[in-house]
NUTORTOR-846731 format. One record per atom (N, C-alpha, C, CB): residue number from 1; atom name; residue in three letters; z, x, y. Coordinates in pm, whole numbers, plus 50000, padded with zeros to 5 digits. Glycine has a CB too. Layout:
BEGIN
R     n   atom   res      zz      xx      yy
R   NUM     CA   ala       Z       X       Y
...
***
This chain:
BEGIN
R     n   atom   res      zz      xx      yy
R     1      N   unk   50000   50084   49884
R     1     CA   unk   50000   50000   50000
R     1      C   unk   50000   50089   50123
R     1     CB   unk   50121   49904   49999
R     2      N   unk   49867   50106   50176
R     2     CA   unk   49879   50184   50360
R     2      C   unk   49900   50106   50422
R     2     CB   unk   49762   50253   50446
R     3      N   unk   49996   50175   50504
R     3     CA   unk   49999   50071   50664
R     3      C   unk   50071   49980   50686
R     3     CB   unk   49892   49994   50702
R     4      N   unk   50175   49905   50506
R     4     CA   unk   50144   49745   50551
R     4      C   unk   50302   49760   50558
R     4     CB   unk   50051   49603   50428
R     5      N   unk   50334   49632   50625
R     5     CA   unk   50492   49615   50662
R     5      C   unk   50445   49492   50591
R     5     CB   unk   50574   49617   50840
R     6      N   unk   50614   49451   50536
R     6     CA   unk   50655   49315   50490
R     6      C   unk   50766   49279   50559
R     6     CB   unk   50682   49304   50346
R     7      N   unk   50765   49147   50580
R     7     CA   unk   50892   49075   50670
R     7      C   unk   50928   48980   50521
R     7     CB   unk   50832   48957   50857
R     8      N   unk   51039   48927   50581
R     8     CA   unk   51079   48868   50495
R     8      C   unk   51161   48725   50555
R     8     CB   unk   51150   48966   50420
R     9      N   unk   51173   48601   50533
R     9     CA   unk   51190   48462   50641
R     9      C   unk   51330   48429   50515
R     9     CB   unk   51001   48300   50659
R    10      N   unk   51398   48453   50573
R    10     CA   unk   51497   48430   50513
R    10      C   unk   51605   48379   50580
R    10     CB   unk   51522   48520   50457
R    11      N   unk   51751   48273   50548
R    11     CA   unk   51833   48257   50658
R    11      C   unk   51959   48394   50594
R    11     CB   unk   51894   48062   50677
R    12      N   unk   51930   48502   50567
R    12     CA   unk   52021   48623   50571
R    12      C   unk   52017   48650   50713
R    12     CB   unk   51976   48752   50479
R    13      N   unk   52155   48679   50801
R    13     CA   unk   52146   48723   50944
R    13      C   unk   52088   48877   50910
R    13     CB   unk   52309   48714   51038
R    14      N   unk   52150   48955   50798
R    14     CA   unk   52045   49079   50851
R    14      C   unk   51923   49075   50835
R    14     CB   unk   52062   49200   50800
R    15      N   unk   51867   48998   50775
R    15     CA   unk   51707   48978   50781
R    15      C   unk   51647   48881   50900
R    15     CB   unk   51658   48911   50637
R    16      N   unk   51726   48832   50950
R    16     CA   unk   51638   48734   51083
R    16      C   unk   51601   48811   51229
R    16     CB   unk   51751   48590   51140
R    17      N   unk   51509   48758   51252
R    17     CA   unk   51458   48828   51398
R    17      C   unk   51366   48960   51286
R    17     CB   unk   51637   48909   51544
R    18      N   unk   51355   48963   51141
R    18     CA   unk   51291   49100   51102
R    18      C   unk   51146   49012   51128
R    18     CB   unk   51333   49182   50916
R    19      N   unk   51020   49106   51187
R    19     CA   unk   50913   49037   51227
R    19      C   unk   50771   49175   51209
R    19     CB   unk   50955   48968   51404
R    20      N   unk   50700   49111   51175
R    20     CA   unk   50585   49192   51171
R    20      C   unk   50416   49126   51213
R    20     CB   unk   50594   49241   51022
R    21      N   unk   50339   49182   51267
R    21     CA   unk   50242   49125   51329
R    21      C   unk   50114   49205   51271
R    21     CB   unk   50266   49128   51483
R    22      N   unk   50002   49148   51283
R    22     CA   unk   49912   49175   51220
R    22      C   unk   49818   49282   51387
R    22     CB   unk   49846   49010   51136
R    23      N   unk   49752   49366   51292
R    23     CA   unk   49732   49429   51475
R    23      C   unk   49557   49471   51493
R    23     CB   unk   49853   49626   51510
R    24      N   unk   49503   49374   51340
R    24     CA   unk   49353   49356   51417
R    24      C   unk   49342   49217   51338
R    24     CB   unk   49203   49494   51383
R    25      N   unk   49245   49148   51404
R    25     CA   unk   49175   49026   51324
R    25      C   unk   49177   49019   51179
R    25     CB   unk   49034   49020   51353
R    26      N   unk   49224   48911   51116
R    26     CA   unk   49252   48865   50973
R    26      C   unk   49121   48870   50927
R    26     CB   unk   49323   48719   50951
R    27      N   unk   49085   48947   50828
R    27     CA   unk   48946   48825   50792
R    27      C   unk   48973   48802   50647
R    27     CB   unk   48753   48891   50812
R    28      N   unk   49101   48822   50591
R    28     CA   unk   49105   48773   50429
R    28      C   unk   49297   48818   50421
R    28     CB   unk   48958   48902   50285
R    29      N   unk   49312   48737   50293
R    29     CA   unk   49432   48696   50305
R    29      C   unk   49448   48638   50129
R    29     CB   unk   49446   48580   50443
R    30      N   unk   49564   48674   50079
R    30     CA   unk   49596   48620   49993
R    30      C   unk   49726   48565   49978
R    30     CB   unk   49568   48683   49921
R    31      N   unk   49777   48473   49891
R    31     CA   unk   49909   48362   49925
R    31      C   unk   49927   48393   49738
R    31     CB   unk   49859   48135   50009
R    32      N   unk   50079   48409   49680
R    32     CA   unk   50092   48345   49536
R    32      C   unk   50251   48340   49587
R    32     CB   unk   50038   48447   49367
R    33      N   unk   50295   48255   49468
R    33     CA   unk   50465   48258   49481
R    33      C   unk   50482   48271   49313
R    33     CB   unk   50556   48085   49567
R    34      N   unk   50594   48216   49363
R    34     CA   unk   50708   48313   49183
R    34      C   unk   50838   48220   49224
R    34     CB   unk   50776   48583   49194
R    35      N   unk   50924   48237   49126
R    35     CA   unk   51041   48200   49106
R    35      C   unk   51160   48312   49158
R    35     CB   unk   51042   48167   48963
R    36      N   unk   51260   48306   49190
R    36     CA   unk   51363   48434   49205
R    36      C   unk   51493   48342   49137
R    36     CB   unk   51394   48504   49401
R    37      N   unk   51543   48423   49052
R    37     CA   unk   51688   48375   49016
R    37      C   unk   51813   48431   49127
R    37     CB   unk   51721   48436   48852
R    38      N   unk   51903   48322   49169
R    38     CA   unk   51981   48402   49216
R    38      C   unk   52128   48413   49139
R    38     CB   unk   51983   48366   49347
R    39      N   unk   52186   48486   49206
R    39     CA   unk   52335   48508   49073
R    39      C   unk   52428   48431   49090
R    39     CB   unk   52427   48650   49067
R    40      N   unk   52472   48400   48977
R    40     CA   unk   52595   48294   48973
R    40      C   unk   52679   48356   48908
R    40     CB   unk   52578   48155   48910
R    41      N   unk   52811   48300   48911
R    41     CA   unk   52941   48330   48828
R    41      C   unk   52902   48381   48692
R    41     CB   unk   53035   48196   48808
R    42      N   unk   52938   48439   48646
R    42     CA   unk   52943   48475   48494
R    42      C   unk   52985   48282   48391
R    42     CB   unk   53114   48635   48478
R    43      N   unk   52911   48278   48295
R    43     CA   unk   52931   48162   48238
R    43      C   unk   52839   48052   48305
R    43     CB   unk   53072   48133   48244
R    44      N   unk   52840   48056   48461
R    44     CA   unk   52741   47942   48524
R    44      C   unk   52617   47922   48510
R    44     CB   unk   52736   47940   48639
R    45      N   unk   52555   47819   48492
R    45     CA   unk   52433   47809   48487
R    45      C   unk   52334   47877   48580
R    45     CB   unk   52421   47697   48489
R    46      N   unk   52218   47941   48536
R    46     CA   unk   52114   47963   48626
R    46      C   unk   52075   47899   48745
R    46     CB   unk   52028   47958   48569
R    47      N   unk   52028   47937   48903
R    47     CA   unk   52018   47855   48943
R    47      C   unk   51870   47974   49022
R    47     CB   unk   52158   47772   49001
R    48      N   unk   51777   47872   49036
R    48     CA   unk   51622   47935   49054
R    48      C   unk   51583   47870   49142
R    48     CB   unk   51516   47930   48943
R    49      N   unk   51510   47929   49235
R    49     CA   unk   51440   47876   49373
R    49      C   unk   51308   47938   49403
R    49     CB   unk   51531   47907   49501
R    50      N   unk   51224   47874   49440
R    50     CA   unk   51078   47925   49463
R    50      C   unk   51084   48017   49598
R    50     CB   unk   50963   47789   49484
R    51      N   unk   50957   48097   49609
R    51     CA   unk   50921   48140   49732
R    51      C   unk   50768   48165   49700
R    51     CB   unk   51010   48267   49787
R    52      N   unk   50699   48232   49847
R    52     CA   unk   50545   48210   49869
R    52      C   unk   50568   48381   49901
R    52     CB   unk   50470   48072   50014
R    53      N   unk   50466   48391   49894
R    53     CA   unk   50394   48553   49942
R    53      C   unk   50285   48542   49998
R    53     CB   unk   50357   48659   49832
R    54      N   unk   50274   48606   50132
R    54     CA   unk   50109   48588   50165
R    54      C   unk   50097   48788   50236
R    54     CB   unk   50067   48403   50339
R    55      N   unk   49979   48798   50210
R    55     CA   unk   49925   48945   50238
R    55      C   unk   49808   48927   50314
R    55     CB   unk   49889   49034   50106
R    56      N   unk   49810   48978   50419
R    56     CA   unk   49702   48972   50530
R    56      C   unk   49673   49131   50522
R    56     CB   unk   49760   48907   50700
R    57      N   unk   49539   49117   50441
R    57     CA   unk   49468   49262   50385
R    57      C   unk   49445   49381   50494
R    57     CB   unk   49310   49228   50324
R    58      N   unk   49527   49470   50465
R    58     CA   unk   49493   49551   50523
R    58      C   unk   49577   49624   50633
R    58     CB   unk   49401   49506   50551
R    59      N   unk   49675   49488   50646
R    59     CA   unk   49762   49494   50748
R    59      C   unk   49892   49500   50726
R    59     CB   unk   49745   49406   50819
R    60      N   unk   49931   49397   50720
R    60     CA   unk   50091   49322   50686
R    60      C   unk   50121   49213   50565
R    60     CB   unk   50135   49231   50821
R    61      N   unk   50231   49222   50491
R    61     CA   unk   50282   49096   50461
R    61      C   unk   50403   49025   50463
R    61     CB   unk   50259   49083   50375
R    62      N   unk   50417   48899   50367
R    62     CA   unk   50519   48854   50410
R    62      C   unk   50587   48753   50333
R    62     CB   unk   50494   48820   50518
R    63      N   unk   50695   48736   50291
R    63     CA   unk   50733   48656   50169
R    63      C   unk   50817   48527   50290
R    63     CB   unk   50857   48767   50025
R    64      N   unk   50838   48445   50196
R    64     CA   unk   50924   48321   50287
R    64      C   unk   50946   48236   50168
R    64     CB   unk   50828   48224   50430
R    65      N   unk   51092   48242   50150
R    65     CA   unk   51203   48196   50038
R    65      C   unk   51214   48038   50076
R    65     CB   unk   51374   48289   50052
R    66      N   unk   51146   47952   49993
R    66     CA   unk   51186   47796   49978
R    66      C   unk   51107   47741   50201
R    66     CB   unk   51459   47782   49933
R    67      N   unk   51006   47839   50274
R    67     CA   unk   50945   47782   50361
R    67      C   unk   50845   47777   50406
R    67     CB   unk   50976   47788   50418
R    68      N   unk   50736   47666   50318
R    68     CA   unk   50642   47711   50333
R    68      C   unk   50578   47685   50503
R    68     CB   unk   50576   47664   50218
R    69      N   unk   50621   47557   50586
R    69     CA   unk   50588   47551   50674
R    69      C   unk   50625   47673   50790
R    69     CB   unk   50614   47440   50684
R    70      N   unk   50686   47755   50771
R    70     CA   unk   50698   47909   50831
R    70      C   unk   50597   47987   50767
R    70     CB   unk   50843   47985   50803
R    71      N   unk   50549   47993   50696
R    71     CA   unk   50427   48074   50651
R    71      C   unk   50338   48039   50706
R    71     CB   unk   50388   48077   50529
R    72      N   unk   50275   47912   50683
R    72     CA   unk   50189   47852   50743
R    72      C   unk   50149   47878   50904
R    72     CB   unk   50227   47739   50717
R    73      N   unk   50256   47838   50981
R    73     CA   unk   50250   47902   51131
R    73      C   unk   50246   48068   51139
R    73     CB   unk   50391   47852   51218
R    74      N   unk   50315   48094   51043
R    74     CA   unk   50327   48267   51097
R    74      C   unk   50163   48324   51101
R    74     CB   unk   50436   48386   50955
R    75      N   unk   50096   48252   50977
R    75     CA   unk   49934   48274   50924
R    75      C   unk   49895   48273   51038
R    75     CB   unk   49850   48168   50826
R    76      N   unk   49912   48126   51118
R    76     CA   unk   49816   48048   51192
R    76      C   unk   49807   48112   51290
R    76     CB   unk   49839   47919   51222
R    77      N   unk   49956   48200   51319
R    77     CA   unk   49993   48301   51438
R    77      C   unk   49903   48388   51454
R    77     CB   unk   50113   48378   51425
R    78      N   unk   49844   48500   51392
R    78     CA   unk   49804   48576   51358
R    78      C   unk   49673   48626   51442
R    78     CB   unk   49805   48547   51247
R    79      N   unk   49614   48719   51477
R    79     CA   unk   49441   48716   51493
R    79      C   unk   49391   48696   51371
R    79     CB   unk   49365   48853   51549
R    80      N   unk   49297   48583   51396
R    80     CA   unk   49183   48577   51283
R    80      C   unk   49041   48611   51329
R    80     CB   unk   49173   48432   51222
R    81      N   unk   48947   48607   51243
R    81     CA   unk   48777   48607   51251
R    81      C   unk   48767   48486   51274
R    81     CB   unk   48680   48649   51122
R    82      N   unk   48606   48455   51256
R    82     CA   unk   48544   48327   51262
R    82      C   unk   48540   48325   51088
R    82     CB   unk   48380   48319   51363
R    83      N   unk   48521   48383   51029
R    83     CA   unk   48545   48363   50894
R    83      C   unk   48671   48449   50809
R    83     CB   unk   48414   48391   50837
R    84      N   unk   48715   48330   50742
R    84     CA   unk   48885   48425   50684
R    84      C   unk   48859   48401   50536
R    84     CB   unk   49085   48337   50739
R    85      N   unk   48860   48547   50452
R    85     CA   unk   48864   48475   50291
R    85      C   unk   48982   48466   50264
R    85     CB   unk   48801   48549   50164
R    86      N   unk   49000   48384   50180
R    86     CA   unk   49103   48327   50139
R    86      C   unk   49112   48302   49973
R    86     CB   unk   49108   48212   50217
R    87      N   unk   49179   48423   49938
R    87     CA   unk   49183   48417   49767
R    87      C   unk   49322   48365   49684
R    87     CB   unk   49159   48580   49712
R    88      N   unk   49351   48362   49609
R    88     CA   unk   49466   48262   49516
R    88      C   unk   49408   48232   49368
R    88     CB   unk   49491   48091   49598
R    89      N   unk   49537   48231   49318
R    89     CA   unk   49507   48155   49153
R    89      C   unk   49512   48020   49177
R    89     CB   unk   49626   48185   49022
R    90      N   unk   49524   47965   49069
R    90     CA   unk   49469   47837   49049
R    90      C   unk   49584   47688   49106
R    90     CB   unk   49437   47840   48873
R    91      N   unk   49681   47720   49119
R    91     CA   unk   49799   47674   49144
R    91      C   unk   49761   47555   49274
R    91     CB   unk   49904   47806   49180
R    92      N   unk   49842   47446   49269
R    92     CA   unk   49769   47362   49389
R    92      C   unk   49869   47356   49496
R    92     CB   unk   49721   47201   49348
R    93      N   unk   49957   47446   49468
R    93     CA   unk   50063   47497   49595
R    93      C   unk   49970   47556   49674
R    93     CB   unk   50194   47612   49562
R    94      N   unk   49941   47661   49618
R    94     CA   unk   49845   47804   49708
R    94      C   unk   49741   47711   49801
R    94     CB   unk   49721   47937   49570
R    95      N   unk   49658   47638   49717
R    95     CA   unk   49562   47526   49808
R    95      C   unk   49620   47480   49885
R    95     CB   unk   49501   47413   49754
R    96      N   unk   49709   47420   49847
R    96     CA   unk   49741   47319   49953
R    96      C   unk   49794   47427   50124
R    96     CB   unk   49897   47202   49871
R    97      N   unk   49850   47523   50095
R    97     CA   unk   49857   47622   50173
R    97      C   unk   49738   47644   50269
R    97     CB   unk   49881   47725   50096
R    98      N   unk   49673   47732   50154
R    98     CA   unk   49529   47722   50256
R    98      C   unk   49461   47620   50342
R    98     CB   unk   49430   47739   50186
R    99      N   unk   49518   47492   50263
R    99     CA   unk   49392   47340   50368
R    99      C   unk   49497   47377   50496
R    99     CB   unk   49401   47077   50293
R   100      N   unk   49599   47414   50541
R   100     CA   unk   49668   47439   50620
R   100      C   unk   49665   47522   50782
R   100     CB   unk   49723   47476   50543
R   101      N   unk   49554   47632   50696
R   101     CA   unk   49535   47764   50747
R   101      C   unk   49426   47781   50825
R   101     CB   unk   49528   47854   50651
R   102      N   unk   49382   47819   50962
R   102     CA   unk   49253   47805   51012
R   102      C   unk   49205   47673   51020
R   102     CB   unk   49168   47876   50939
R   103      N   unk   49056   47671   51011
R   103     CA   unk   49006   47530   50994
R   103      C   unk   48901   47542   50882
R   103     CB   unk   48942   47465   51135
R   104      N   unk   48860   47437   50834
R   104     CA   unk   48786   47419   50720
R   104      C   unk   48648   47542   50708
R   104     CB   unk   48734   47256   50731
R   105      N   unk   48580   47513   50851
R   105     CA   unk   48464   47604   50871
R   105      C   unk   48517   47738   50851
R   105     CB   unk   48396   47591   51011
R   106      N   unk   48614   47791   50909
R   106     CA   unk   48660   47950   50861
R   106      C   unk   48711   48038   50777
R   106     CB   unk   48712   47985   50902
R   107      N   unk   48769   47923   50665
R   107     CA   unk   48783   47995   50579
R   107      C   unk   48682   47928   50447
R   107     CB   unk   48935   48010   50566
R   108      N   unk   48683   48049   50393
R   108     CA   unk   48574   48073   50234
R   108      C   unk   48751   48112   50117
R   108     CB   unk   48395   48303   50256
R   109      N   unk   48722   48003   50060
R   109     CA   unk   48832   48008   49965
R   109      C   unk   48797   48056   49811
R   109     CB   unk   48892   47868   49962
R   110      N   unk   48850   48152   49780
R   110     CA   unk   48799   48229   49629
R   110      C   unk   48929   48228   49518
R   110     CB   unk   48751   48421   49660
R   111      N   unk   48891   48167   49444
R   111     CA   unk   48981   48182   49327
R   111      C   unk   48970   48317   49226
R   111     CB   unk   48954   48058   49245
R   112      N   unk   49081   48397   49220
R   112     CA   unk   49077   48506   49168
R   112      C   unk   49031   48581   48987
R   112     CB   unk   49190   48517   49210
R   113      N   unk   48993   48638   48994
R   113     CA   unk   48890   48689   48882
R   113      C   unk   48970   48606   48764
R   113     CB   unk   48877   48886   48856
R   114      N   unk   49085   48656   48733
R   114     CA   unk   49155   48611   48624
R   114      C   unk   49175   48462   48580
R   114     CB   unk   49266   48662   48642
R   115      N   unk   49241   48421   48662
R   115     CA   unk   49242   48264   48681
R   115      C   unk   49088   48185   48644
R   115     CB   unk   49283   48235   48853
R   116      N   unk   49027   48185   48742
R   116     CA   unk   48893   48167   48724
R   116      C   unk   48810   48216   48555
R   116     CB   unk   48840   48254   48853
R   117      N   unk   48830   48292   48539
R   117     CA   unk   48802   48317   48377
R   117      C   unk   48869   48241   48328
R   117     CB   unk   48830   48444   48309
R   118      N   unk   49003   48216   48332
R   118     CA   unk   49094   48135   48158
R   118      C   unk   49010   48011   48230
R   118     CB   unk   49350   48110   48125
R   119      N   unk   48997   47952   48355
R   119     CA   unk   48953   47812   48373
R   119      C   unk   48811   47768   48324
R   119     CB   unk   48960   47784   48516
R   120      N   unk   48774   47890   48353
R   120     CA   unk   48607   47847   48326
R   120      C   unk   48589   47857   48205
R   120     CB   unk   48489   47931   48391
R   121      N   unk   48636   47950   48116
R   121     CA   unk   48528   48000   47971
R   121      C   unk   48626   47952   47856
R   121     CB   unk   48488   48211   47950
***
């Protein structure tokens, strides 16, 4: 990874106000999330919460724990092109993300090699 800073949107006070900016025009971008366990008592049940990841190529990224409407703006924040690719697996979180992002005309949305294989063949 050159260059890239990650922020992280979290309500931890030492992580708030942490901020990173993109410092030329977006023109591609990728979004996936995952699960994180966090720790409980010994004996207690598991307790698991989603988060999103998005990577603005080249530049910066940025995770955001259980928000996606903070991702969304932080994206929207950003310099973009007139055209933004926009890659993801198959997941209809990630989409729904993207219909979010830019406007319809600017971004070219690509589903990633892997995904796209188990779907298609």
């Amino acid at each position: 990874m050159a260059n890239t800073s990650l922020i992280i949107a979290c309500s931890d006070p030492f992580l708030q106000g942490t901020t990173a900016e993109a410092t030329e025009q977006v023109k591609a971008l990728s979004i996936d999330g995952g699960n994180v366990r966090l720790r409980t008592a010994l004996g207690e049940e598991s307790i698991w919460r989603n988060y999103k990841a998005v990577k603005l190529h080249g530049q910066v990224a940025a995770a955001f724990f259980q928000n996606n409407a903070d991702l969304v703006a932080w994206v929207n924040s950003q310099l973009k092109s007139e055209a933004i690719t926009c890659l993801g697996d198959g997941h209809d979180g990630v989409w729904n993300l993207f219909n979010q992002i830019g406007t319809i005309e600017q971004r070219r949305e690509v589903l990633d090699w892997y995904q796209g294989n188990r779907k298609f063949t």
